[in-house]
Each structure stands twice: as C-alpha cells, then as structure tokens.
N, C-alpha and C positions, 0 to 999 in steps of 0.2 A: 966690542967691550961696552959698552956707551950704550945699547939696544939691549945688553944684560940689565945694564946695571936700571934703566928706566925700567923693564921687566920687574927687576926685583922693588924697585920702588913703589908700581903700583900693586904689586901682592901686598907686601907693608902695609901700603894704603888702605887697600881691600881689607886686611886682615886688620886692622886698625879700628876701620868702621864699622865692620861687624863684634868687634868686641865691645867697642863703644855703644853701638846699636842693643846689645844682645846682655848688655851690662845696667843698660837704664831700662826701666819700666814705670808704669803710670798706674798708679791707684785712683779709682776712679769714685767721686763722691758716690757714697752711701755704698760703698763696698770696704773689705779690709782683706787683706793678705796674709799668708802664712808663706815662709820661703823654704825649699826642702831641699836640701843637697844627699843624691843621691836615693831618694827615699826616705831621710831622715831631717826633722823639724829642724831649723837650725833658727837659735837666736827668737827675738820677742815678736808676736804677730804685728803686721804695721797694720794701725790701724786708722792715720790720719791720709785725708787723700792728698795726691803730689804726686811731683818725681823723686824717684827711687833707683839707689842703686844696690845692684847683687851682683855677685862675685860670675863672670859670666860663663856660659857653658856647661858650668859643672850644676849649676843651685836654677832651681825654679820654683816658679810664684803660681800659687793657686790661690782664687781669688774667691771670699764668699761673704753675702747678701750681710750686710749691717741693719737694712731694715726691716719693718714687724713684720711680720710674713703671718701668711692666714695657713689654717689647716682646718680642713674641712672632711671629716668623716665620713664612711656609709653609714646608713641606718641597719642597727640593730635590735632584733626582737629580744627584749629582757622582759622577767616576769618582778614584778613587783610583790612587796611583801603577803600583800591581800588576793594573791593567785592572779592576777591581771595581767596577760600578755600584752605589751604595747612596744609600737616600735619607737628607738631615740635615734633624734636627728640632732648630732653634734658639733660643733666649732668651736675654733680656738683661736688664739695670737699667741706667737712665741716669736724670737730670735734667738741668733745666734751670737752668745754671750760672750764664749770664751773658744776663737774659730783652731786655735793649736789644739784642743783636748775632742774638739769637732771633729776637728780633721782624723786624729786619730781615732776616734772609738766610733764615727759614724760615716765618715767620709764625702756624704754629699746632701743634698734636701733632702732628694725620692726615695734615701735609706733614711733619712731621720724622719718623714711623713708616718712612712711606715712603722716606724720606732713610736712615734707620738700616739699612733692609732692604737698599737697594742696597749701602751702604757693609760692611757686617757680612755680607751672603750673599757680595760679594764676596770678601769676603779670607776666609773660611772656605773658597770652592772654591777659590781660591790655594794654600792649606794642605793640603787634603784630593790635592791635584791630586799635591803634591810630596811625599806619606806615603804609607805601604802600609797597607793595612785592617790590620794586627794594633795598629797606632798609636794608628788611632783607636777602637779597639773598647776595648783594656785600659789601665787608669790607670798613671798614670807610676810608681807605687809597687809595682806587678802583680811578683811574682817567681813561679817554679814551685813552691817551697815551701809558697804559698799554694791550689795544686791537687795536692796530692800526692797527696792520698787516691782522687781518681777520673781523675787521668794514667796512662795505663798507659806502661810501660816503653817499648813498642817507639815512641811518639807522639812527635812533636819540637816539645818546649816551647820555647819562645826569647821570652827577656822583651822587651816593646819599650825601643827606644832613647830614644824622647821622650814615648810617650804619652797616653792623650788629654787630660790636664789639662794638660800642657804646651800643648800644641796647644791647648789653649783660652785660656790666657796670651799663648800668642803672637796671637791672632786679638784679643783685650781688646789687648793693646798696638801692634798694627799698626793698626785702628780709631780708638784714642784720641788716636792720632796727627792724625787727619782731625776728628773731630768737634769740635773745640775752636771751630773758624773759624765752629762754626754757633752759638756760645753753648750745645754739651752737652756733658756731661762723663758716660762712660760709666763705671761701675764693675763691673760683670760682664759675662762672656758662658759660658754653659755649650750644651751639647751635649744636648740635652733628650733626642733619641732619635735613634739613629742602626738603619737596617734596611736590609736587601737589599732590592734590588727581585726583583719576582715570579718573573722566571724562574729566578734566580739561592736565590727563597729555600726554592723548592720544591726544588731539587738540595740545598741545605742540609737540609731538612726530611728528603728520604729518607734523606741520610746519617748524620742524631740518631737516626731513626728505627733502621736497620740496625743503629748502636754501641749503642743500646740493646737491640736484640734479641738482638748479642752478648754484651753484659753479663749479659743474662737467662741466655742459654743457661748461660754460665757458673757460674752462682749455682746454677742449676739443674742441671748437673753436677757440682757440690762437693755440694752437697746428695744427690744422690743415691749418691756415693760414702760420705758422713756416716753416712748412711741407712743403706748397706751392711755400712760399719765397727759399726753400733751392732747393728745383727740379726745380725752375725756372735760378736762381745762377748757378746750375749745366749742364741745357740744356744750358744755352748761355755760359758756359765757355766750354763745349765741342763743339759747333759749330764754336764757338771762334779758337779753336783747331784743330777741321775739316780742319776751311777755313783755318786758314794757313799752314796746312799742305799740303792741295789742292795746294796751292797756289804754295808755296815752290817744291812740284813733279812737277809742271807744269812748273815751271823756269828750274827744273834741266833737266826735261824733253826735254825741248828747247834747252837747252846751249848743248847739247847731242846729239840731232838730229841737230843742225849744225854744229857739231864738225864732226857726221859720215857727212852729205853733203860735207861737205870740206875735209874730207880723199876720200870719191866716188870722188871729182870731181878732185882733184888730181893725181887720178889710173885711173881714164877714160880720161884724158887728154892725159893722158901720151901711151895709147893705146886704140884711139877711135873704130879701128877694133874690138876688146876684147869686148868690152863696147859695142858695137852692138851686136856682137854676142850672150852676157849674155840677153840682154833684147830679143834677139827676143827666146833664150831657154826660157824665164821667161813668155814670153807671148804664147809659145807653150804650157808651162806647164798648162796657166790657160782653154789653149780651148780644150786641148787633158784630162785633169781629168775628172772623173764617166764615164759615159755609152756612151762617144760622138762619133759621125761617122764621118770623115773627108775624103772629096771626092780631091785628088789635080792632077791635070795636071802632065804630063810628065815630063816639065822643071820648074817645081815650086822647089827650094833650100830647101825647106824642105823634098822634097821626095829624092832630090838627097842627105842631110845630113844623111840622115836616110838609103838611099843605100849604103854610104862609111861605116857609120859608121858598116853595118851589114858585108859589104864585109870584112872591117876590124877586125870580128871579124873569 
C-alpha cells in the first residue's frame, strides 16, 4: 500500500511539473507572442518580454520578430515612360505591427516577404511605367548647378520634376496603404540600384566612352597649345638674352679695343722706330709661315737682319 501510494505521488509530482512546466513560457526581448488554443487566437497579443503564463496543453504561443526586418527584392526589368528598359533593384524595412492579424492573414515572414514583393514591385513598376528615366535616375534635390563643372555648354541639362526620392515616397505611401490589412507596417522603401539592361547599356557604354575620348582630346589640345605658348615665352626670352648679351660683349668689346688702340698708339708715338720695326717682324711673320720660298736681293734689310741676327748668334 505505501509503494502505491509513493507511485501515485510521484505521477502527481510528474504531472504537476509538467503542467507547471508547460503552463509558463518566456517571451523573449525583441520578440511578441500570439497564444492559439486549438488553432484559434485567444485573447490580446503579448507583446512585453517576461514570464508568461497560458492555460497549459490545450493553448500555444507562436512567437514573431518585434524588430525592423529588411526585405530585399529581385531585380526587375520595367519600361519607363520614355520606352527605357532598365532593371530595379529594391529594399525596404517593415515590421510586424499588429502580430494577431499577421498571424492570421500571413502566417510567417517567407509568406509575408513574398506578399511585400508582389505588393511593393508592384506599385514601383506602376510608378517607373508613368516617369521618364531622367526621374528615376536623379534625386529630387539634383539641380545643374550641381554638374557644372563637367556639363558642357552645348548639353541639355533639365532638372527632374519629381525625382527619385519622390518616387520613392510615393511607392512607401501607395504600399503602406495595403499593408496594414496584413498586420505590417512598412517604413521605408529606397531604390537600391537602378541599371540599363544590356543592350541598351552597352549603347550607353560607347557613348561615356566616346565623351570621354572627347574630353581627352580636348585636354590634350589645350595642353598642347600651353605647351606651345610656353616654348614660344621661352625662345623669345632667351633671344631676348642672346641679343643683349651680344650686344653688351660687343660694347665691351669696343670700349677694349680702343682702350688697347690708344695704349698702341701711345707706345708707337713714343718710338716710331720700334713701331716699324714690329710691324715689318709681324708682316714677315705672315709671308715666311708654312712651306714658303723667299727669293731677296743682296741689299734687301731683311736678308741683312737676318745676317746680323745669325752673326750675332
């Protein structure tokens, strides 16, 4: 009796802890709960985190994300108002607002991802359908003043009218409209990347390509006139240089050879004998150099200088 009755004490036991067990649950920060008995919502979502208790066995707690949660699109080819096929690359942040009307009309993220995608690519190619690519390419703040340094004159800059951050306000507020009824509430939607498609991006590609080749050329023809300007600068400031240095030796040149004329003509005054005599050695000297044969008479003063001087020696 006594080995019964411990028996039934610890089933009690057992059965005690697992109700106690199976009756408390934990919400966990940055999560909220919905409790379902049976399949059906019972009572208000809890949405502060703690210990919890539900009625045990029969009710359970399905638990979903309190915080911003990203959703992130594929790329879609839409044509833009001006026949412009380009692809959008989209993102968003939304949460889960209201997780009882969640639970029922979406049930989990990877159904509501998929819900955001059709709801949100929609009304983006809505938008993209009714704008012209210059919309969605430049922000609604874009003015030309902000390209001025590499717009050239002859180019026709035209600021957009709405956009693309407009255009993204408007796709957030056409959206947010819908999503409510799911228990989400979205707070952003941006334009992650927007691109030409292929064929359209390579006609773009030769034409950066070409304005840049035109840019070059040009850079490269200012340069080269610079170039010309500064060798030109340069040859006439050294000619410049030239001649008055020319100039300047040829003064000093002069002021030097009459300085020597007047000491010559000073020292040959002063012994005109002297002074003959040098000039006619100086004029011997030029007819007696290289291979020359000199025939003289008897009594010619040079044969006689030329006998003293040898006797002399």
């Amino acid at each position: 009796m006594t080995k019964i009755l411990r028996l039934v004490a610890v089933v009690l036991l057992v059965a005690v802890g697992v109700t106690v067990w199976d009756g408390f649950f934990i919400v966990p920060e940055g999560k909220q709960a919905v409790i379902t008995q049976f399949g059906a919502p019972v009572g208000e979502p809890v949405r502060e985190a703690g210990l919890k208790f539900k009625t045990p066995f029969i009710q359970v707690v399905q638990y979903f994300d309190k915080r911003v949660l990203i959703w992130d699109g594929d790329p879609n080819q839409i044509p833009t108002n001006d026949k412009t096929f380009i692809y959008m690359d989209n993102t968003a942040r939304w949460r889960i607002s209201d997780p009882l009307r969640f639970l029922q009309a979406v049930g989990n993220e990877r159904r509501a991802a998929s819900l955001l995608n059709d709801i949100i690519a929609g009304t983006v190619r809505d938008l993209v359908n009714k704008n012209n690519l210059i919309e969605i390419i430049r922000s609604s703040d874009w003015s030309p003043d902000y390209m001025v340094a590499s717009v050239q004159s002859r180019d026709m800059v035209v600021p957009p009218t709405v956009g693309r951050d407009k255009i993204s306000q408007m796709v957030l507020e056409a959206a947010s409209r819908i999503t409510p009824q799911y228990g989400i509430e979205l707070l952003d939607v941006m334009f992650k990347r927007v691109n030409y498609i292929e064929s359209v991006r390579l006609k773009v590609y030769d034409r950066m390509i070409s304005e840049r080749k035109r840019i070059a050329a040009e850079k490269r023809s200012t340069g080269e006139g610079r170039k010309a300007e500064i060798l030109g600068r340069v040859d006439r400031e050294l000619q410049e240089i030239t001649s008055t240095a020319r100039r300047e030796a040829t003064e000093i040149r002069g002021r030097a050879d009459a300085e020597a004329a007047k000491i010559y003509g000073q020292a040959y005054s002063g012994h005109p004998e002297f002074y003959a005599f040098l000039k006619s050695l100086e004029s011997y000297k030029q007819i007696l150099s290289g291979n020359t044969s000199l025939v003289l008479s008897t009594d010619a003063d040079l044969l006689k200088y030329l006998q003293r001087q040898h006797l002399g020696k």
